[in-house]
mmCIF file of the N, C-alpha and C atoms, coordinates in Angstrom:
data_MODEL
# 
_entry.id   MODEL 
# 
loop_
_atom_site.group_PDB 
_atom_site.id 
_atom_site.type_symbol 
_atom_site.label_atom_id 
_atom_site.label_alt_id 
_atom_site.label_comp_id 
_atom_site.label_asym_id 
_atom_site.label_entity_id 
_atom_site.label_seq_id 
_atom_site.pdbx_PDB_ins_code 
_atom_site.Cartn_x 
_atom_site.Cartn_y 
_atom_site.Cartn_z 
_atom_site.occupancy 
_atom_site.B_iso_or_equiv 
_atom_site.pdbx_formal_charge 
_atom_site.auth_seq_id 
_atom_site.auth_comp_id 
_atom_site.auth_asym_id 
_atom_site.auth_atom_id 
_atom_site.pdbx_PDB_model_num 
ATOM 1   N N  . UNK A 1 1  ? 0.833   -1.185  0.000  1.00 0.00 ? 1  UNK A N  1 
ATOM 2   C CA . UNK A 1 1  ? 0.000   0.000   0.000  1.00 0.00 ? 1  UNK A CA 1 
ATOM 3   C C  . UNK A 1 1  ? 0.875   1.244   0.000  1.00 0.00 ? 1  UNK A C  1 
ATOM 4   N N  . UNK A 1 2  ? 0.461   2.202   -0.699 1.00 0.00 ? 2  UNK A N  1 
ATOM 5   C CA . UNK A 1 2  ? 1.061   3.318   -0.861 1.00 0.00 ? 2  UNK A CA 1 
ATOM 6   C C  . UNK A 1 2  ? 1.039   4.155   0.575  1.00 0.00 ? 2  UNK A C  1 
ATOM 7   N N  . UNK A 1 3  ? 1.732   4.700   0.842  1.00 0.00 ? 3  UNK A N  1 
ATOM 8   C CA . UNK A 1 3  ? 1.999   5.908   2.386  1.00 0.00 ? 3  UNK A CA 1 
ATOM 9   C C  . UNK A 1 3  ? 0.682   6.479   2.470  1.00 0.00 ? 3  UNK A C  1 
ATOM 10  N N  . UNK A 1 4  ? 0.848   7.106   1.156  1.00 0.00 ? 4  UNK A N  1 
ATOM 11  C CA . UNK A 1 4  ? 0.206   8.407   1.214  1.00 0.00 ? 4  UNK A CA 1 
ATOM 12  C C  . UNK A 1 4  ? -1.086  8.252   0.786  1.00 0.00 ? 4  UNK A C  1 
ATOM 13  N N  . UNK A 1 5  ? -1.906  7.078   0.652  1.00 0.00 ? 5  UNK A N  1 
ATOM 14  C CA . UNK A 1 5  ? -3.390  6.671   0.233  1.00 0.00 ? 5  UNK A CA 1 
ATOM 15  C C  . UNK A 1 5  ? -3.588  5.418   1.541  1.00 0.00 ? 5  UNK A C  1 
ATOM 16  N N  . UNK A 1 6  ? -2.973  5.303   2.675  1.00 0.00 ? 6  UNK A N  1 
ATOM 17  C CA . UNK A 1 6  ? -3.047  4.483   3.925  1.00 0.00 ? 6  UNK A CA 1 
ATOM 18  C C  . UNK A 1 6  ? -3.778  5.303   4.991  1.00 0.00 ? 6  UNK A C  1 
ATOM 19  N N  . UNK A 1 7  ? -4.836  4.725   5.332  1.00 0.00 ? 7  UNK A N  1 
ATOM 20  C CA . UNK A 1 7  ? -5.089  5.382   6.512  1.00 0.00 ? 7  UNK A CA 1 
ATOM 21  C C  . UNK A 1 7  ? -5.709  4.436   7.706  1.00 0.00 ? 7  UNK A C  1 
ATOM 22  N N  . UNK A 1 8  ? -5.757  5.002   9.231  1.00 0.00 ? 8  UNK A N  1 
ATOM 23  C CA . UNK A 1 8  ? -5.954  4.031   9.770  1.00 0.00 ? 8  UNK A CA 1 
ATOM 24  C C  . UNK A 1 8  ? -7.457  4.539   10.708 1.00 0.00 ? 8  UNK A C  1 
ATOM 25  N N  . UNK A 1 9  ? -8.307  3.462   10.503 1.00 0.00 ? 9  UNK A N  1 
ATOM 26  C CA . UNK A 1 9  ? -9.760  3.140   11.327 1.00 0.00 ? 9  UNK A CA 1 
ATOM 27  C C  . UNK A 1 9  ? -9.999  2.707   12.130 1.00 0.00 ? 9  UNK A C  1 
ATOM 28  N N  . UNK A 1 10 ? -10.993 3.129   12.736 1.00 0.00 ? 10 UNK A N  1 
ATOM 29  C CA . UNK A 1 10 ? -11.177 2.345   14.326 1.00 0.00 ? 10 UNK A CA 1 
ATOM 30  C C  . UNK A 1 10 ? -12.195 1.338   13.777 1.00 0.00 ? 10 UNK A C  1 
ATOM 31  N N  . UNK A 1 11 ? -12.026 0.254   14.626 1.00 0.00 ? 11 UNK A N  1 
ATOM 32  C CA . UNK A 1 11 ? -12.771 -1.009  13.980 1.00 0.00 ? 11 UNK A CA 1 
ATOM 33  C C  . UNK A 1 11 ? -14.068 -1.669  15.461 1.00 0.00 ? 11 UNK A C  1 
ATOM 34  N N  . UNK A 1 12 ? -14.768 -1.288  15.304 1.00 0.00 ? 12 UNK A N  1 
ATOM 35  C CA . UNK A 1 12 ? -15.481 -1.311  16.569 1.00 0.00 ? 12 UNK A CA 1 
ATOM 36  C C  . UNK A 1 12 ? -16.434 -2.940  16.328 1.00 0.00 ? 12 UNK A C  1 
ATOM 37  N N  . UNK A 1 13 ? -16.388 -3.672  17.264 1.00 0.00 ? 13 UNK A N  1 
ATOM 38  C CA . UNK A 1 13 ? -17.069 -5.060  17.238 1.00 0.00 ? 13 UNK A CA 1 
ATOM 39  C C  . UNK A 1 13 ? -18.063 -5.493  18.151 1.00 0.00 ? 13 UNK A C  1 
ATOM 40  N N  . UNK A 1 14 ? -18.760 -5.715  17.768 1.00 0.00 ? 14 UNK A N  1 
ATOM 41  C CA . UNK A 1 14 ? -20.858 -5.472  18.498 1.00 0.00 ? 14 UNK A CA 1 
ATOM 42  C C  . UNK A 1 14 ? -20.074 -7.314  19.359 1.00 0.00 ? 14 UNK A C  1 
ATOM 43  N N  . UNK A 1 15 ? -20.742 -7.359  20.466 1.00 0.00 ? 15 UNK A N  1 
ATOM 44  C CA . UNK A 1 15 ? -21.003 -8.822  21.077 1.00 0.00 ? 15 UNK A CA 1 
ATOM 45  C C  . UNK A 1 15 ? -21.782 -9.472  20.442 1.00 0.00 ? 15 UNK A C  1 
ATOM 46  N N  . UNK A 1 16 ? -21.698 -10.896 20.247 1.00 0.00 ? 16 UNK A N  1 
ATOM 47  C CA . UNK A 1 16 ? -23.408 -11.733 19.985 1.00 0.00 ? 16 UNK A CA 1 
ATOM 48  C C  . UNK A 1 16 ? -23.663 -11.266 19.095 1.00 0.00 ? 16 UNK A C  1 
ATOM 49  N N  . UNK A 1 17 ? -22.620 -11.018 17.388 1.00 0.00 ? 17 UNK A N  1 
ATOM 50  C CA . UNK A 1 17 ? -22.788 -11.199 16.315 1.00 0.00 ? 17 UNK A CA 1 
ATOM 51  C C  . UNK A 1 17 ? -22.209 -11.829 15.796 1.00 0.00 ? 17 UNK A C  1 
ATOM 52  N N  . UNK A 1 18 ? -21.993 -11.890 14.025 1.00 0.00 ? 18 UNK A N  1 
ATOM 53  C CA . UNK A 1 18 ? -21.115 -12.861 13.016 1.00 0.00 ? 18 UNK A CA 1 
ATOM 54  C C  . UNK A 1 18 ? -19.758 -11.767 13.460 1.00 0.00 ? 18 UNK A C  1 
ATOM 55  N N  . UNK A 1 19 ? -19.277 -10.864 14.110 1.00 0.00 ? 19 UNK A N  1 
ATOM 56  C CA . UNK A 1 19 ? -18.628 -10.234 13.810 1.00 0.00 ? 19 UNK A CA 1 
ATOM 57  C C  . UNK A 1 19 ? -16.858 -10.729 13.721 1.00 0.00 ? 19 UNK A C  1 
ATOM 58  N N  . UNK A 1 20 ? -16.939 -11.818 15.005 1.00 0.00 ? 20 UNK A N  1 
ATOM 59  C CA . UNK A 1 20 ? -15.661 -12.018 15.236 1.00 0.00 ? 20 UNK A CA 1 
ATOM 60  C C  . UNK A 1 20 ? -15.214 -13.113 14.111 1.00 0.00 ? 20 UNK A C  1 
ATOM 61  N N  . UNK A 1 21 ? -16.479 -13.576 13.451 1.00 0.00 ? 21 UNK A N  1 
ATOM 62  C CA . UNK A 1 21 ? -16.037 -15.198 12.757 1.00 0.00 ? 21 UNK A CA 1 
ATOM 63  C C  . UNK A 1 21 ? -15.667 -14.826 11.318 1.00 0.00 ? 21 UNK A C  1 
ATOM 64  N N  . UNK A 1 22 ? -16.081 -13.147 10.602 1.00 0.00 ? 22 UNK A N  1 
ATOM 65  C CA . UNK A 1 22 ? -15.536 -12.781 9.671  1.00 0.00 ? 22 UNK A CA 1 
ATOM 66  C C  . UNK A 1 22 ? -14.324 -12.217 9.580  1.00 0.00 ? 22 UNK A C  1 
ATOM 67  N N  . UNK A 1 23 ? -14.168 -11.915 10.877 1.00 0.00 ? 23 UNK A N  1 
ATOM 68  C CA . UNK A 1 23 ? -13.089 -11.029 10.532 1.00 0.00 ? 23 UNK A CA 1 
ATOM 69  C C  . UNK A 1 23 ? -11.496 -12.066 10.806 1.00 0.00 ? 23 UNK A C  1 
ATOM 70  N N  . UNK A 1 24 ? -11.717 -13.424 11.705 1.00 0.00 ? 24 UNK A N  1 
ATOM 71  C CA . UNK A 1 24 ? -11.253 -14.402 11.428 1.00 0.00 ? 24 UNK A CA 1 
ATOM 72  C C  . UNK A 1 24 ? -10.734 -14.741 10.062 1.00 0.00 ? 24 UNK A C  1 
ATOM 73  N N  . UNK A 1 25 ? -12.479 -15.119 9.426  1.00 0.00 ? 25 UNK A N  1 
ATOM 74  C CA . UNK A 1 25 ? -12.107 -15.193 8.064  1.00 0.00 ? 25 UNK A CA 1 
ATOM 75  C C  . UNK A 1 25 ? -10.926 -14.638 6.804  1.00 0.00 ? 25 UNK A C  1 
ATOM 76  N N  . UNK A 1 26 ? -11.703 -13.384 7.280  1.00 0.00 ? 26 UNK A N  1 
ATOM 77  C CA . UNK A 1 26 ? -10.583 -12.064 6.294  1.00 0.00 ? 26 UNK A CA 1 
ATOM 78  C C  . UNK A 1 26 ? -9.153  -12.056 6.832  1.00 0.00 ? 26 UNK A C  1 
ATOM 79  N N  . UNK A 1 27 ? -8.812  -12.332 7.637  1.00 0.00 ? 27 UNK A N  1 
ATOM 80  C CA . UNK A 1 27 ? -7.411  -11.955 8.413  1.00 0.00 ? 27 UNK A CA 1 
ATOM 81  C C  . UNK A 1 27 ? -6.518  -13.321 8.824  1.00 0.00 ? 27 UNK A C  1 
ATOM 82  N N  . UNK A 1 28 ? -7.221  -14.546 8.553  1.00 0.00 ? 28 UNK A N  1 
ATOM 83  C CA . UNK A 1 28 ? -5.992  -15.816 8.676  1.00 0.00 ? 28 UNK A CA 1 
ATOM 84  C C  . UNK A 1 28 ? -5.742  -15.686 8.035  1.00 0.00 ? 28 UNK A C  1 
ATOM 85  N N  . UNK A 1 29 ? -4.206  -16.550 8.154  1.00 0.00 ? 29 UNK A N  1 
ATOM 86  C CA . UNK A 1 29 ? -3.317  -17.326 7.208  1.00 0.00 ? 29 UNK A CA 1 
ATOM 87  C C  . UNK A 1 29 ? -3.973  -18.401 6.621  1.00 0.00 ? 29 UNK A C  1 
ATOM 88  N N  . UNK A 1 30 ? -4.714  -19.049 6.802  1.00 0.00 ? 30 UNK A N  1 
ATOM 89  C CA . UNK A 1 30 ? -5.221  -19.548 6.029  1.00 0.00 ? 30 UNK A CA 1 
ATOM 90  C C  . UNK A 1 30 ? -6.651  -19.442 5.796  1.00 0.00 ? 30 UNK A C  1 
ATOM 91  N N  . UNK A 1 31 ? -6.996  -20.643 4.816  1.00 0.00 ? 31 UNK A N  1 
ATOM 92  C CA . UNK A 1 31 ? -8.370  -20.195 4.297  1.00 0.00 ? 31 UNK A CA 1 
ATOM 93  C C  . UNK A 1 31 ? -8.753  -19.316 3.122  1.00 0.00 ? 31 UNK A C  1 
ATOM 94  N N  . UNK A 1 32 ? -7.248  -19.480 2.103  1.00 0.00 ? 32 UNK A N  1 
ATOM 95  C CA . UNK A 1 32 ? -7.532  -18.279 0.924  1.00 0.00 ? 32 UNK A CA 1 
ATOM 96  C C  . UNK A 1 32 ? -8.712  -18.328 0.611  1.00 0.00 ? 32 UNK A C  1 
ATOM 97  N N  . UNK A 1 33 ? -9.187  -19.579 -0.262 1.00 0.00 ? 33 UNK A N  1 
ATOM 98  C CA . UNK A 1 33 ? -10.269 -20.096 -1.001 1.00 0.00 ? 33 UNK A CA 1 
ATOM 99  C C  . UNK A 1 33 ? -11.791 -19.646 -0.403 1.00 0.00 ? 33 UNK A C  1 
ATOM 100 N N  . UNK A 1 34 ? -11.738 -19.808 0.935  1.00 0.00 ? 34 UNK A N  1 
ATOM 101 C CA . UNK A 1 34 ? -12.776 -19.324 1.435  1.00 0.00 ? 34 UNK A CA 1 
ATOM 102 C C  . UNK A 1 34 ? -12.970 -17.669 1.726  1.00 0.00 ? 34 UNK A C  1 
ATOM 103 N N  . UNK A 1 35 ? -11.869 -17.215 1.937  1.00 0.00 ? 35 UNK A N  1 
ATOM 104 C CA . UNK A 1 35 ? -11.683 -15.994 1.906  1.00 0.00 ? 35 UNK A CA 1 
ATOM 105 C C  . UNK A 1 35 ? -12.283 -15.198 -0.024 1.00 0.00 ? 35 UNK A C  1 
ATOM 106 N N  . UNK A 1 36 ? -11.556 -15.884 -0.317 1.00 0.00 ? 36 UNK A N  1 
ATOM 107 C CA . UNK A 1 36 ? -12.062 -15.840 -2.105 1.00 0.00 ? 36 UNK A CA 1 
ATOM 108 C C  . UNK A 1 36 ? -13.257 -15.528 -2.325 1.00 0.00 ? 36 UNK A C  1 
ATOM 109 N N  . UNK A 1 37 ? -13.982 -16.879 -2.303 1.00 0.00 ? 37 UNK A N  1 
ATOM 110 C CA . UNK A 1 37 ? -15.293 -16.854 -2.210 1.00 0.00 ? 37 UNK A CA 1 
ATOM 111 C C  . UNK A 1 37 ? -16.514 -15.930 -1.639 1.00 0.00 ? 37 UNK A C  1 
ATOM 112 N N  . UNK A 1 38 ? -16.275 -15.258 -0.437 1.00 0.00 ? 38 UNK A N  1 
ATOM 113 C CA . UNK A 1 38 ? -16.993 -14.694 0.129  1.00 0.00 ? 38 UNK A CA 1 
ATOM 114 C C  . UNK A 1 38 ? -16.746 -12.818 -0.418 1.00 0.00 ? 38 UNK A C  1 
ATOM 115 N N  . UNK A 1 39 ? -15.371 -12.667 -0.542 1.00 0.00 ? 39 UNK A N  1 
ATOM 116 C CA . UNK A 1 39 ? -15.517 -11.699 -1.117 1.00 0.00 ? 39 UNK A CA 1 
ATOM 117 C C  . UNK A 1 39 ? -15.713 -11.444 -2.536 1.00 0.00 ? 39 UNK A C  1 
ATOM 118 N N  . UNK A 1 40 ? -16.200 -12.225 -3.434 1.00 0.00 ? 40 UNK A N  1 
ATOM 119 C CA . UNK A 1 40 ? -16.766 -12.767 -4.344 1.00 0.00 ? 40 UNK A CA 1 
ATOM 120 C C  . UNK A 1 40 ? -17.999 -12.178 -4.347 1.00 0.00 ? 40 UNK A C  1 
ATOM 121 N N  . UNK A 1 41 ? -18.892 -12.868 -3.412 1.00 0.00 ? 41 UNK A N  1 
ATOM 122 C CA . UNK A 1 41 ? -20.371 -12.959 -2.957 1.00 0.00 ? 41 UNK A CA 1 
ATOM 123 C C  . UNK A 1 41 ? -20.601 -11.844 -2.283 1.00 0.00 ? 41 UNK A C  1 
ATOM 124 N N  . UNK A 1 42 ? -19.994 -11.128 -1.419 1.00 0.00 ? 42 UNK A N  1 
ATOM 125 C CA . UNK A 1 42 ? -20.824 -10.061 -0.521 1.00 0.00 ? 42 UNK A CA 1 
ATOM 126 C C  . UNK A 1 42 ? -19.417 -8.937  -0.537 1.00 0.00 ? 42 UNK A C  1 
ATOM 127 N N  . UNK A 1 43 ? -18.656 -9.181  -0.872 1.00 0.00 ? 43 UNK A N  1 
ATOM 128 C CA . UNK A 1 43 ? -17.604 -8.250  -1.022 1.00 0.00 ? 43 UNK A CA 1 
ATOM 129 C C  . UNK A 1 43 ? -17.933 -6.503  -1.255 1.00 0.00 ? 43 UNK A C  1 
ATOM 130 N N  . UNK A 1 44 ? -19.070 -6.281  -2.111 1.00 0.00 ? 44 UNK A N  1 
ATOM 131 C CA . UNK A 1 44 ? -19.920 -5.301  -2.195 1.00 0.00 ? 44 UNK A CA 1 
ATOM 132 C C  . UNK A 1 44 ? -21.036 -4.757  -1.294 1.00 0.00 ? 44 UNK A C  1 
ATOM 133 N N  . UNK A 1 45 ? -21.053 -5.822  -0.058 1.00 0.00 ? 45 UNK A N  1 
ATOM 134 C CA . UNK A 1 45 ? -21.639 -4.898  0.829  1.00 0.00 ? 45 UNK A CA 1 
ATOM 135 C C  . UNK A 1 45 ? -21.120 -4.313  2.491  1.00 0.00 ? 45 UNK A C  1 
ATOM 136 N N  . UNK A 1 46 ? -19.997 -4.011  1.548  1.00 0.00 ? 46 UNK A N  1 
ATOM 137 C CA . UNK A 1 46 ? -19.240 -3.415  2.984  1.00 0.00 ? 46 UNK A CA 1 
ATOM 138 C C  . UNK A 1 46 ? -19.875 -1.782  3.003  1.00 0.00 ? 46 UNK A C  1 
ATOM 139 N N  . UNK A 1 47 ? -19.788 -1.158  3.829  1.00 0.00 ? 47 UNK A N  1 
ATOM 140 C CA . UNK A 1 47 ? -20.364 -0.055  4.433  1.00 0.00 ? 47 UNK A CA 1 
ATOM 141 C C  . UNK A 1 47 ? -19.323 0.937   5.119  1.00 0.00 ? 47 UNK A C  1 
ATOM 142 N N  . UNK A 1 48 ? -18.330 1.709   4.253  1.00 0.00 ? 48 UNK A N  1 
ATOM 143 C CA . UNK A 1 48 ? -17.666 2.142   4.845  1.00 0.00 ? 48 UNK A CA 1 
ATOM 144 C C  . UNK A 1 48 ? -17.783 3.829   4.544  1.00 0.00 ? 48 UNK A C  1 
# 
């Protein structure tokens, strides 16, 4: 990533949602394929 187009967010996580099991997802070492897939499928409904 470039310096100067990096910036950094606060990432806030609700209890007693999907929240912790995606972001699992997105952020192992493993699991490309599944990682793939999903941002494939819903990759477009992030909300930022």
């Amino acid at each position: 990533m470039l310096p100067e187009s990096r910036r950094l967010v606060q990432l806030t996580i609700k209890s007693g949602d999907n929240s912790m099991k995606v972001m699992d997802m997105l952020l192992a070492k493993k699991g490309a394929q599944d990682r793939k897939d999903w941002l494939e499928n819903k990759g477009d409904l992030a909300n930022v």
